[in-house]
N, C-alpha and C positions, 0 to 999 in steps of 0.2 A: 236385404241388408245393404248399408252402403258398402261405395269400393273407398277403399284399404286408403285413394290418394286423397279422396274425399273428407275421410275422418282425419288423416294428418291435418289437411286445411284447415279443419273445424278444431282441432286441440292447439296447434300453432292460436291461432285465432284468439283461443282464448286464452293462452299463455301469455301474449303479447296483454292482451285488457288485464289483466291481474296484474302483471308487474306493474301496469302504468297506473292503474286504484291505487296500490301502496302507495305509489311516487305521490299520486296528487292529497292522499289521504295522511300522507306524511308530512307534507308542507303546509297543508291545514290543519295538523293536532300542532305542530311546531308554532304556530301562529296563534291559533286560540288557545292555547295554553300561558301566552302574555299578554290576553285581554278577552273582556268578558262581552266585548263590544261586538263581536263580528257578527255578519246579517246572515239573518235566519236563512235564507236560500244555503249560504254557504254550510254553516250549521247543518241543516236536511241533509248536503251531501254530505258530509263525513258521516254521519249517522248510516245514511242510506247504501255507501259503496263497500261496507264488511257484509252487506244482506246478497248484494251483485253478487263478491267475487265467493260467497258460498253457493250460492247457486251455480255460478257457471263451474263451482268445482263438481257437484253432482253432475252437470250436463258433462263435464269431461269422464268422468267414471263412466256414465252409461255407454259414451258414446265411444269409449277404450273398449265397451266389452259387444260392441258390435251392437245396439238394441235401435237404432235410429235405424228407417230407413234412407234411402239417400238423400231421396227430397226433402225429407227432413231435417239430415242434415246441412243441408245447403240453406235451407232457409233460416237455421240456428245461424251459421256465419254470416248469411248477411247483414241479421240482424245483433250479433255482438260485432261485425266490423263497423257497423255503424256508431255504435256505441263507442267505440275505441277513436273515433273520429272526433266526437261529441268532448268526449273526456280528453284526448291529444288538446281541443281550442280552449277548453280551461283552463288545460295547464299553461299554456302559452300564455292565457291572460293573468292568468295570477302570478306570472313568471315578472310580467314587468310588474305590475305592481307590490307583492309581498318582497320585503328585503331577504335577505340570506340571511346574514348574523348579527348587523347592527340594530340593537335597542333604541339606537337614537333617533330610528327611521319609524318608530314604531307607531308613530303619532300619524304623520304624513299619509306612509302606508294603509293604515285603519279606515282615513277620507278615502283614497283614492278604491282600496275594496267597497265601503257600500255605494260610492259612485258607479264602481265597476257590477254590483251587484243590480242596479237598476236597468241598464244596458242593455236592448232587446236581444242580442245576441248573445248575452249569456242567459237569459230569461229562454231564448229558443230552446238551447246547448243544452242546460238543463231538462227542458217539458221534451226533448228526446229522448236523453238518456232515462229518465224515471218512464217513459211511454215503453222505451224497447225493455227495459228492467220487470215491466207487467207481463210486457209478450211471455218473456223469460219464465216467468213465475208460472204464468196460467200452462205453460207448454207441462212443467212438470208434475204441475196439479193433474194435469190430465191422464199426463202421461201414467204418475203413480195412482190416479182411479183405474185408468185400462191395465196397468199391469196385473193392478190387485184383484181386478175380475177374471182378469184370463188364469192367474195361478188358482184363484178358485174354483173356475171352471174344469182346470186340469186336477185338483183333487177330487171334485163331486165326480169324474170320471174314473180316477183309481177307487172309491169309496172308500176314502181316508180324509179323516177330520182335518180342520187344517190347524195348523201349529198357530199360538197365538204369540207375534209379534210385539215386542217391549217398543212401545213409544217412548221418544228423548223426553227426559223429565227431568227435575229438579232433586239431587239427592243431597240434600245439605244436613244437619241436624241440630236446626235452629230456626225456628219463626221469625220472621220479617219482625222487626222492631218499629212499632209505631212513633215513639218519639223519635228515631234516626233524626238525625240533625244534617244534611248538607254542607260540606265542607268546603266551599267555593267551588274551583274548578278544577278537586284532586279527582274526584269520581268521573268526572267527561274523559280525563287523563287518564284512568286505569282503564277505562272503557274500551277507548281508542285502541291503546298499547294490546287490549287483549284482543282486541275485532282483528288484528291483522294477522295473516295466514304463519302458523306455526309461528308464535311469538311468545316468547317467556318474559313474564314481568316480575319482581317481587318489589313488595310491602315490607321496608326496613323501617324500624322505628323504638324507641323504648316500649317495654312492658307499660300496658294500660294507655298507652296512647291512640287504640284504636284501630289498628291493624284488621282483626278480624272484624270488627262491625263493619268497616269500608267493605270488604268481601262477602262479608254477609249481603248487604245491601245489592252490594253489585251484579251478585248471583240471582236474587230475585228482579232486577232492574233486564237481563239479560233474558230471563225468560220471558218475561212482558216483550219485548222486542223481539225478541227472535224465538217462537216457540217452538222451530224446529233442533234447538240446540241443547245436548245435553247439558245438568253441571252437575260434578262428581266434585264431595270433599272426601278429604283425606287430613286426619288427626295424624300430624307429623310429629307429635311429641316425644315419644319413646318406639324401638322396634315395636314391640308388641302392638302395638297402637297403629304403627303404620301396616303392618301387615292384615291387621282386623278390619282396617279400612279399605285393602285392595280386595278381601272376601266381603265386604259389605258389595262393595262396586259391584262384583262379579254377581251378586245372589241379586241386585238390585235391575242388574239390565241379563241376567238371566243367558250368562254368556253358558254355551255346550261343555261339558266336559267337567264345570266348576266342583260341584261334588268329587270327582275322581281322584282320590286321596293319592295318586300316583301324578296327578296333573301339579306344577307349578303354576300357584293360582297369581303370583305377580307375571310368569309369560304369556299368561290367558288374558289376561286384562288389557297387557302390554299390545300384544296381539291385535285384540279388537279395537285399540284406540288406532293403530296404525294404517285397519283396515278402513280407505274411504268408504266404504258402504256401511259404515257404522253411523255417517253422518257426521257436520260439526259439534265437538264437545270443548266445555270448561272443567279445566282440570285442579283445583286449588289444592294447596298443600298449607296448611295451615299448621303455624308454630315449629318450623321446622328450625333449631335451638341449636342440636345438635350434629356439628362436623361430621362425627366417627356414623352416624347412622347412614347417611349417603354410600359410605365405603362398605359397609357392612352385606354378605353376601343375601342377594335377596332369592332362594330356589324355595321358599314352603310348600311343601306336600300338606296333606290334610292333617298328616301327623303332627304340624306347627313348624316351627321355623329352623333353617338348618340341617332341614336333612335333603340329600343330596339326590335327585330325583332320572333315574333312567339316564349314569350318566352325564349327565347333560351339565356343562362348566359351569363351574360360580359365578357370577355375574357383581357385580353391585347394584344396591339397589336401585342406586340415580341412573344406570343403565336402562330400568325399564320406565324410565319415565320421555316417550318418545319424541322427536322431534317431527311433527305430521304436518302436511297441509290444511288437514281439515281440523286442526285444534289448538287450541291454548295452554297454557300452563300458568297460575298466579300463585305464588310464594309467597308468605310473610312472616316474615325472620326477626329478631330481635341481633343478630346479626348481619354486618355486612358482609364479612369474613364467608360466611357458611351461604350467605345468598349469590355472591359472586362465584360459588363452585355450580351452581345452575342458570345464573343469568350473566348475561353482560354489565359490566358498569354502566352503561346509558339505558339497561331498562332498567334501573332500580329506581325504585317511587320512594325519596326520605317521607316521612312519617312524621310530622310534626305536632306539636301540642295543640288545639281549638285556638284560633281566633277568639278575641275576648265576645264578639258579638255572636260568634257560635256558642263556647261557651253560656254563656249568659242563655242563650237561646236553650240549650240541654238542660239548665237548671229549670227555668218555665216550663220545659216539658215533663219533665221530672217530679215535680214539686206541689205543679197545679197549680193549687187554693193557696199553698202554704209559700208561694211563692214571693218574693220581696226585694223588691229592683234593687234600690241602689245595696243592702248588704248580699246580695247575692252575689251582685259584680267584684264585691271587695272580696268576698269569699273562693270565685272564680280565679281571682289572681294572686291571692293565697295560695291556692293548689298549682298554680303557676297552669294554669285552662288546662290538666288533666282529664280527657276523658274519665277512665276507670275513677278516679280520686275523686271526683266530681258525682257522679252517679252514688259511688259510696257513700260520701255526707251526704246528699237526696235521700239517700235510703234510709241511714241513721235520723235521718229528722223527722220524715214521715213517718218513723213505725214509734216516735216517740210524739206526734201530735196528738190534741192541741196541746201538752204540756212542754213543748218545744219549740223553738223556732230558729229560725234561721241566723239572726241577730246572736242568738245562744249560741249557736254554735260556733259562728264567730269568735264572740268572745272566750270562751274554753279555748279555741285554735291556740289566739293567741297568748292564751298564761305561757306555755313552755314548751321545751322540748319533749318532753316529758309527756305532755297532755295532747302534743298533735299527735307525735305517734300511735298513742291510745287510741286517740279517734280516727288514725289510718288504718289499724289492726283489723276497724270491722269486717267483716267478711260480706256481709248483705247486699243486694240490691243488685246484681248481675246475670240477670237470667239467660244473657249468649254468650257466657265463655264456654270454655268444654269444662266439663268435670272434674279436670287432672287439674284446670289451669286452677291460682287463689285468687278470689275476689278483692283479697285485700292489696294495696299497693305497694304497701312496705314490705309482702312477704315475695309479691309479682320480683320484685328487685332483689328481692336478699337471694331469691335463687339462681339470679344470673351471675349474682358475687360470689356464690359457695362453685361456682364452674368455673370462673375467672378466679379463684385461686385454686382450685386444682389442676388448670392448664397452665398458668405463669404464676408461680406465688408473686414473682417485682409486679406483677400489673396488679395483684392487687394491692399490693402496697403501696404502690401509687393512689391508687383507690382509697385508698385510708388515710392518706395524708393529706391528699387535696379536699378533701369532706369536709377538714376544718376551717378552709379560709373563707372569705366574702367568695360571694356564686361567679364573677366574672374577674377579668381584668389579671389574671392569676400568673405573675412572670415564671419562666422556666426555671427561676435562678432557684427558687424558693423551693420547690418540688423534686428538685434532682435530692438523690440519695446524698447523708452529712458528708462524704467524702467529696463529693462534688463542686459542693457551697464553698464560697469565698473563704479561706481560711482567715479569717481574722481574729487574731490575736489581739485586737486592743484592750487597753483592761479597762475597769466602768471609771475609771477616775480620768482617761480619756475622753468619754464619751460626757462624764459631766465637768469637764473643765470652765464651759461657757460661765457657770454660776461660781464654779469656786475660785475665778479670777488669774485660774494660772496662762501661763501664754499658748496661743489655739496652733498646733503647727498642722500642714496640710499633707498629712501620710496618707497615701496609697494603701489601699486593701491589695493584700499577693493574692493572686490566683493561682491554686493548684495547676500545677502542668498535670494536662492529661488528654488522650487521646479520645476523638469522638465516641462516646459509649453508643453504640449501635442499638445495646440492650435499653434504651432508655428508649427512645423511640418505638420498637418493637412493641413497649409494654401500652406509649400512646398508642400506640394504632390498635391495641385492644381495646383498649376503653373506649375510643372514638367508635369500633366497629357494633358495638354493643350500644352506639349513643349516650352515654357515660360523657361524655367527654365530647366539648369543642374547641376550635384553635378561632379566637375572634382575625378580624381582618390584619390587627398588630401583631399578632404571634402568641397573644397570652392565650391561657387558657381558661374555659369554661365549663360549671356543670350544675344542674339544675339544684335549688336548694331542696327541693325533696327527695332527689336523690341523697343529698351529703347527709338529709338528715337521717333517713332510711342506712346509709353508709355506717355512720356513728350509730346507731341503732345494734347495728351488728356485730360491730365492734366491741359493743357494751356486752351485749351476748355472749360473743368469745371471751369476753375478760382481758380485751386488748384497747379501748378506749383511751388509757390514762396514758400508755404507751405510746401513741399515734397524739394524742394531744399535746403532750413534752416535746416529741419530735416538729410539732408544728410551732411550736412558742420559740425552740432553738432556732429553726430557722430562719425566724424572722425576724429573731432580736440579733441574730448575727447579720443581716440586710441590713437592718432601718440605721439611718444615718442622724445624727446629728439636726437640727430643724432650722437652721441658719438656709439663709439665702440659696448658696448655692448649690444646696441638696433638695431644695423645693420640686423639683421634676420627680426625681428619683421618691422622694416625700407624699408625694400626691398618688402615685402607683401602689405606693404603698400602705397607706392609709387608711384604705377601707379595710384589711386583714387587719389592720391593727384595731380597729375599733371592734371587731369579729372575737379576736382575741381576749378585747377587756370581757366580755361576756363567759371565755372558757377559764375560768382560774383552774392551774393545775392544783398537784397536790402535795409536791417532793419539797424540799427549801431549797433544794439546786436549780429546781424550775420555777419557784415561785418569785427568787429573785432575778434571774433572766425575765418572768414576766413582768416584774416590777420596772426592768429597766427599760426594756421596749415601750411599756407606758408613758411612761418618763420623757422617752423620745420622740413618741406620738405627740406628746402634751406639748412640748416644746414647738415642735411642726405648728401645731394648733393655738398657739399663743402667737407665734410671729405670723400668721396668716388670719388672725384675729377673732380666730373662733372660739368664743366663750366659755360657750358650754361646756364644748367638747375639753378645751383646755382644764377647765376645774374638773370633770369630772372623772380624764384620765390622769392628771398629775395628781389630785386626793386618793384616788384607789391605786397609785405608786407609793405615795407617802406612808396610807394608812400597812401596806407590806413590809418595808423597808422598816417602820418604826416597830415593827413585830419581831422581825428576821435578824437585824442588826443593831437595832437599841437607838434610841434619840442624839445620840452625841455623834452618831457616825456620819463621812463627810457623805454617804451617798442618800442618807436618809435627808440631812440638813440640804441639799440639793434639792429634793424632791420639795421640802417645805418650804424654799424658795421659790421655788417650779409654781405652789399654789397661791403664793404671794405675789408672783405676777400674773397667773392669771386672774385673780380676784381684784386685782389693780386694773386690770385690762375691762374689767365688768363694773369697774367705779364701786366697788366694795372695799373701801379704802380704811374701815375701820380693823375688818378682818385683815385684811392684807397688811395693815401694822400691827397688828399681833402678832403676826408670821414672822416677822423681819424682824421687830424687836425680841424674840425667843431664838432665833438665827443668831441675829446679832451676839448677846448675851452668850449664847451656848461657843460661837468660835472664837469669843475675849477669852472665854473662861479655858476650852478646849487647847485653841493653835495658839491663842497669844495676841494682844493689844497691835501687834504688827501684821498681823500673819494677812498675801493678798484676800486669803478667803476672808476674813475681817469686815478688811476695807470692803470688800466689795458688800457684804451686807449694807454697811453702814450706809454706802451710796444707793443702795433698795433704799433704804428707810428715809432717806434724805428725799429720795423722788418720791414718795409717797406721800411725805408732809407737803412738796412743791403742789403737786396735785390738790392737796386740798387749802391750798393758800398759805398754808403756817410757812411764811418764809425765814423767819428767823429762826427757828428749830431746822428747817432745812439748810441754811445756809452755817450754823453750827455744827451740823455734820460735814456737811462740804469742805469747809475749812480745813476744822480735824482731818480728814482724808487727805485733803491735797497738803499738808504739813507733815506728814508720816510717810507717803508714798514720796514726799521730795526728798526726807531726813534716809530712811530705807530703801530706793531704789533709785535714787538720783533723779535730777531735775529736767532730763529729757526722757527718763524710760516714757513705755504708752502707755501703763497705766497711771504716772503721775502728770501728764498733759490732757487724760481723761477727766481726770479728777478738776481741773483746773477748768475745763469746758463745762464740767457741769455746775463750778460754781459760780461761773461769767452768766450759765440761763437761767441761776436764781436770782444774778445780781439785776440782771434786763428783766424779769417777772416783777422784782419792785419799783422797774424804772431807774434803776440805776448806771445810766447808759457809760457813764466815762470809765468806769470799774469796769464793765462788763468789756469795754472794746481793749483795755488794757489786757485784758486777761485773753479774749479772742486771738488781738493779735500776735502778742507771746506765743498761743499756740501754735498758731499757723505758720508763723516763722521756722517756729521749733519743729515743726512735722515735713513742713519743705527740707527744709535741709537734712532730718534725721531719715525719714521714712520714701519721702521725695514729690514732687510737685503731683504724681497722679495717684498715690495712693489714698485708697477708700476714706481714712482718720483726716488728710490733709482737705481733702473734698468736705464733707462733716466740717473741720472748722472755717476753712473758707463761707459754709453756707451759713455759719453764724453769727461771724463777724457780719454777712450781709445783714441778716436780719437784724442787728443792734445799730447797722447803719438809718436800715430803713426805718426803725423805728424812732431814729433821732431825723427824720427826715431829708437823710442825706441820699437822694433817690438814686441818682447818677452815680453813686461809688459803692451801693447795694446793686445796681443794676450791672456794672460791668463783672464784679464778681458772681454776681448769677449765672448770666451768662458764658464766662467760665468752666464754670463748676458743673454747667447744662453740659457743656461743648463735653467736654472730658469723660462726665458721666457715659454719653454716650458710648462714647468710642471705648471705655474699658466696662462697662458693667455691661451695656446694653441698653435699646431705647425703650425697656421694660421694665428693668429691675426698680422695686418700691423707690431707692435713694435719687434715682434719677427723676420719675415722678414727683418727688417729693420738689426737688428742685425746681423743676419746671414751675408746679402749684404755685412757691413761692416767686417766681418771676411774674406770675399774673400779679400776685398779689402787686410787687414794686409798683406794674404798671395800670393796677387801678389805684390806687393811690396817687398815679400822676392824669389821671383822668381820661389813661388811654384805654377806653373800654373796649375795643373791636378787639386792640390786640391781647388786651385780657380776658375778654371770653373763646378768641380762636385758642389759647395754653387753658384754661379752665377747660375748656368741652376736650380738648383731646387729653388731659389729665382723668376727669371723668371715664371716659369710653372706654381706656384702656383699663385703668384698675376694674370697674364693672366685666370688662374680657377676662383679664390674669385672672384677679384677685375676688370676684363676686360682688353681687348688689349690696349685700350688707357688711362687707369687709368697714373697718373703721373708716378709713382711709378713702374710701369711696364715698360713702355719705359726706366728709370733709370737703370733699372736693366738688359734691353736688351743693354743699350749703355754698361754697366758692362762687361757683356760677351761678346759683339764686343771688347772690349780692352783687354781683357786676350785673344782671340783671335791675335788680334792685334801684342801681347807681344810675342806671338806664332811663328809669321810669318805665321799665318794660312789669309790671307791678301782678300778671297774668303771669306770666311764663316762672316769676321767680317764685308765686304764691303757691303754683301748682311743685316746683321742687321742693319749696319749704315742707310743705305739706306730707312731701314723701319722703323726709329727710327724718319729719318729726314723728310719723307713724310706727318708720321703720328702728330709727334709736328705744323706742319706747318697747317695742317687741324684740330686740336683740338686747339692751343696753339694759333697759330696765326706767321706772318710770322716774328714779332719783338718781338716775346717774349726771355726770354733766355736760355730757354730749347732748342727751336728751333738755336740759333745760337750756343750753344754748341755744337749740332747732327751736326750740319755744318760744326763747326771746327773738330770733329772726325772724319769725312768723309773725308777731307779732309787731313787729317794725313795719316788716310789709302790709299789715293789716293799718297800721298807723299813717304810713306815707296816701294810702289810699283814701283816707278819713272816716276808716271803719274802728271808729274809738273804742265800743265796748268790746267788740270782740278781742280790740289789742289788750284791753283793758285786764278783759280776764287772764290772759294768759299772764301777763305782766304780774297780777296778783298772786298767780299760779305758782307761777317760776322764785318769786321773791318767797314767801310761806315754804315751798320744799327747800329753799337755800339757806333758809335762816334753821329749818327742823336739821338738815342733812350737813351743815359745812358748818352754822352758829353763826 
């Protein structure tokens, strides 16, 4: 036997080489875990130094219980001191080259490792430490041959058979999956985390995202490499379940005593995990959901759980789950909450949904023959790359081939809510969950809802609330409980004043005084711990649309849907603002809920008119930011409520039917959009009165509608009538009779009637300087009119110095963003191509351009205006290429937004075709020219 100072040296020895594996095995999971690049030498070692420091944990056990002779142990230390040498100069070199924590080093860093990896001297460092790592190996091989002879030796001499030895094995209860999919570099990462001595990991993530397949895999991946290491699962789902699986353990590695129905078979297991001569094992606990089970006392005698064994104190369960050197522990929790009672915050592994190209990739494997790229992908991000959900439809379409396909199933997805849930109901196609767990996805989720609301009813009503709106972008304001929310009282004749002409004043919403609800917060960090729930980089919130749909799903079930839907319409019709300018920010946030919304019609008439009105205000948002569609289709389904709920003569319905009269005006549907305005019209002569603002204000709809389609003298008939009423009824400087009076100066300039029109301009501009004052928005407006009635009498120099102006000012009070200053600018190029100064009317064209394409999008009106802009200073150029290639994109895109009769669309026509002209390409100017003339004479007469 060695001496007693000898075996210290050789345990020191190797204590010191373990710590320092962790350290260097730690800065290399830290590192290839942000890139997939790192060279294979480096790789090997991290792979290769959890196989070292289990070894050298056996050589410490033998050599604690006396079995080395001396010389043997002396020659174990010199050859792991050497080792510890070998491994000290790596760390050293990869000390200078890997960073600590900057990302920004990580490029540099990556060069400087595989350069470092070329390096004879780490190539030596290396080919030693894996040389002495053999020595190592073959010592215990040997050793465990000569043991095993000599103990058979000493039974053939008692003549007593000898006991037969349970070799580490694999006890899982689930077959390796041949389609497993690879998930980047989460499994290198759960690997690592688990290879390091006494190390708890867990797998957090929603239901059906994969948790267990990863363990599954990684279990059979672990005995390939290391076959001297146990792995034990454990079905953490309910007591009963956890307890059958620490007697499966015990009956499976065939620990003493397990039969002895006086024995507690979790301190016998506990026992043997703690004993190093059990060898290295993996310890998975799989679907462990529940908190109270941890806590719960774990003594089971044979007689089943709960009874109280020789004495001996209650424990909890998660007590016998030990913390050893020779073992691991891997958790996977559908909480955070319940995983962080067994591991640290820094080893939990989030659980994310497939990548679309894994994804896609589980469908091919899945599917086979029936397999179908590009709808498979669309289908893949449908289920938003759910594993489980994804496997489900494979399953469902296969057992329905060949009368099925992939493409079908698609389309059913997307009929309704109604018909995805159906098709997430199925149960099929999951041959590795456990027994207890549902294959289906919608049912994986309702059961973490029916615990989240018997542990916090607010979290799950939070839960129910948020299920309604668009999946991202979700402000806090909207979600807090109705006491919460902005109290605003405005009433809807507030909120539509814009159209019924009365004066707009700028009232403050009050907020509730109220102290930080603590409870609110509490209830997020359920939902978040559950993956329910995320907080994006701006503070809103988010959560998968399969979840919300899954959520409402449930809700339907309980008979709480309609109630949770109501609550989501009030909230967000008491949010949404007004759609003027400077509620655009505020507008845009809120936006996508409201288009979410048009798709839930409630059911009450208290709720159906709050959703009428949010529409409404949606529509208006979407009309002044020039979006068409969206405009006609959310003010028509305001209207068609509003004409149900309150009758056609009411002022909130006639709003609504103004709402679709501009945006049908805005789409050049200009014959619809005079039907609208003339029924408006007509209904508030007959209603409020020959005088009333709301009146007038139709009449000036109907008035711009005839301008638009040329009829000037019908429009300028209204005009008149307007501004003679509103002078007779509200005096000669109110704003809406100076309004009136601008809009009849840019019917008189549309005929050319420039000395009427600057009359009447600068009346107003006087009028507005003095009444309103030289920077306000109306006085800006007529200053930029009188310009344009200058410029188009060719007075460039007295158009240009008011431009300039009216730029200056813009600036400084709206911003160098808002449309009206844009707008001005535009018109200043213009002055100054018309005086042939084209550099400095394409530098104001290109930054008009840029910037509405930023704010306001590619196909806002306004932006295509301002690209025909700079095609015609092009144009003016003979730059005849660069204006052709804008025309082109000007005229594509009016035709696809606009429509093919609108006449934005036949202006981009006729530009093109000028351009096509200046170049001496006749017929193609030709055609268009014919084009353009035929839909103007069908569309306008």
């Amino acid at each position: 036997m060695a001496e007693a100072v000898t075996i210290v040296g050789l345990v020191a020895s190797i204590a010191s080489l373990v710590e320092l594996s962790a350290k260097v095995l730690s800065r290399l999971h830290d590192f290839t875990s942000k890139s997939s690049e790192v060279p294979e030498s480096f790789r090997s070692l991290s792979t290769r130094l959890p196989l070292l420091t289990a070894t050298l944990q056996h050589i410490q056990s033998q050599a604690e219980d006396g079995r080395f002779p001396d010389d043997v142990t002396k020659a174990l230390k010199a050859v792991i001191d050497d080792t510890s040498r070998q491994i000290s100069n790596i760390q050293i070199y990869l000390s200078k080259v890997l960073p600590a924590d900057s990302a920004s080093k990580l490029e540099r860093a990556l060069k400087a490792l595989k350069s470092l990896a070329k390096e004879d001297k780490v190539q030596q460092a290396l080919e030693k430490i894996y040389g002495n790592n053999k020595i190592l190996g073959l010592h215990q091989t040997t050793w465990h041959f000569d043991t095993s002879d000599r103990i058979l030796e000493a039974l053939s001499k008692l003549n007593l058979a000898p006991a037969t030895l349970a070799d580490p094995s694999l006890s899982i209860p689930f077959r390796r999956d041949p389609d497993f999919v690879d998930r980047g570099a989460i499994l290198d990462q759960i690997y690592q985390k688990c290879a390091l001595p006494a190390s708890r990991t867990a797998l957090v993530g929603l239901g059906g995202v994969g948790k267990s397949q990863l363990a599954i895999e990684l279990s059979y991946r672990i005995r390939e490499r290391s076959p001297e290491t146990w792995v034990l699962w454990i079905h953490a789902g309910s007591t009963a379940r956890f307890e059958q699986s620490f007697r499966d353990i015990a009956n499976h590695i065939e620990i003493p005593g397990r039969q002895d129905p006086k024995e507690n078979i979790f301190r016998l297991v506990h026992d043997w995990l703690r004993d190093r001569k059990s060898g290295r094992w993996l310890l998975i606990l799989d679907n462990i959901d529940n908190p109270d089970l941890l806590s719960e006392a774990g003594d089971a005698g044979q007689g089943g759980h709960g009874t109280r064994v020789d004495g001996e104190r209650r424990q909890p369960m998660s007590a016998y789950l030990p913390q050893s050197q020779n073992g691991s522990v891997l958790v996977t929790s559908r909480s955070k909450d319940v995983a962080l009672k067994l591991v640290e915050e820094k080893d939990i592994v989030a659980v994310q949904p497939m990548a679309a190209a894994h994804a896609r990739s589980l469908f091919e494997k899945k599917l086979g023959p029936l397999y179908q790229g590009d709808n498979a992908a669309e289908l893949a991000a449908a289920l938003e790359f759910m594993p489980l959900a994804i496997v489900q439809a494979a399953a469902y379409i296969s057992q329905r081939s060949p009368r099925y396909s992939v493409e079908q199933y698609l389309e059913e997805y997307r009929k309704s809510d109604r018909k995805k849930t159906s098709l997430l109901d199925y149960e099929g196609g999951q041959l590795r969950r456990d027994w207890e767990a549902r294959n289906s996805i919608i049912i994986t989720w309702q059961i973490s809802f029916e615990h989240i609301r018997q542990k916090r009813p607010s979290a799950s009503d939070l839960l129910s609330l948020i299920s309604f709106f668009d999946r991202q972008g979700i402000p806090e304001v909207l979600v807090r409980n109705r006491a919460e929310i902005r109290n605003n009282d405005r009433s809807q004749e507030d909120r539509d004043k814009y159209n019924s002409g009365e004066d707009e004043e700028n009232s403050e919403d009050s907020v509730s005084e109220r102290s930080e609800d603590d409870g609110f917060e509490d209830d997020v960090q359920i939902l978040r711990d559950y993956s329910f729930l995320s907080v994006g980089t701006d503070g809103t919130f988010e959560m998968h649309a399969l979840v919300q749909l899954a959520t409402r799903k449930w809700l339907e079930f309980n008979g709480k849907l309609e109630q949770w839907k109501q609550q989501y319409i009030k909230n967000l019709f008491t949010e949404f603002p007004t759609g003027e300018y400077e509620n655009w920010t505020y507008c845009y946030a809120l936006f996508p809920h409201a288009k979410s919304a048009a798709t839930q019609r409630p059911k009450t008439d208290e709720s159906l008119r709050e959703w009428a009105s949010l529409l409404y205000c949606a529509a208006w948002y979407a009309w002044r930011k020039g979006s068409i569609t969206e405009a006609v289709d959310l003010s028509f389904m305001a209207m068609k409520v509003r004409k149900k709920l309150l009758g056609q003569e009411h002022k909130e319905t006639l709003n609504s039917i103004s709402m679709v009269g501009l945006a049908y005006s805005l789409g050049g549907r200009w014959k619809e959009a005079e039907g609208l305005q003339v029924q408006v019209m007509e209904t508030t002569k007959r209603v409020l009165g020959q005088e009333h603002p709301g009146t007038l204000t139709s009449m000036g709809s109907l008035a711009s509608t005839y301008s638009n389609q040329g009829r000037w003298k019908e429009a300028e008939g209204l005009d008149v009538q307007v501004m003679e009423t509103t002078k007779r009824v509200l005096g000669q400087e109110h704003p809406d009779t100076l309004t009136s009076m601008g809009n009849l100066a840019s019917t008189y300039r549309n005929q050319g009637r420039w000395k009427e029109a600057e009359g009447l301009d600068v009346q107003v501009m006087e009028t507005r300087k003095r009444v309103l004052g030289q920077e306000h928005p109306d006085t800006l407006t007529s200053m930029g009119s009188l310009a344009s009635t200058y410029r188009n009498q060719g007075r460039w120099k007295e158009a240009e110095g008011l431009q300039v102006q009216v730029i200056e000012t813009r600036k400084r009070v709206l911003g160098q963003e808002h449309p009206g200053t844009l707008t001005s600018i535009g018109n200043l190029a213009s002055t100054y191509s018309n005086q042939g100064r084209w550099k400095e009317a394409e530098g104001l064209d290109v930054q008009v351009m840029e910037t509405r394409k930023r704010v306001l999008g590619q196909e806002y009106p306004g932006t295509l205006t301002s690209m025909g802009s700079l095609a015609s200073t092009y144009r003016n150029q003979g730059r005849w290429k660069e204006a052709e290639g804008l025309d082109v994109q000007v005229m594509e895109t009016t035709k696809r937004v606009l429509g093919q009769e609108h006449p934005g669309t036949l202006t981009s026509m006729g530009s093109l075709a000028s351009t096509y002209r200046n170049q001496g390409r006749w017929k193609e100017a030709e055609g268009l020219d014919v084009q353009v003339m035929e839909t103007t004479k069908r569309v306008l007469g």
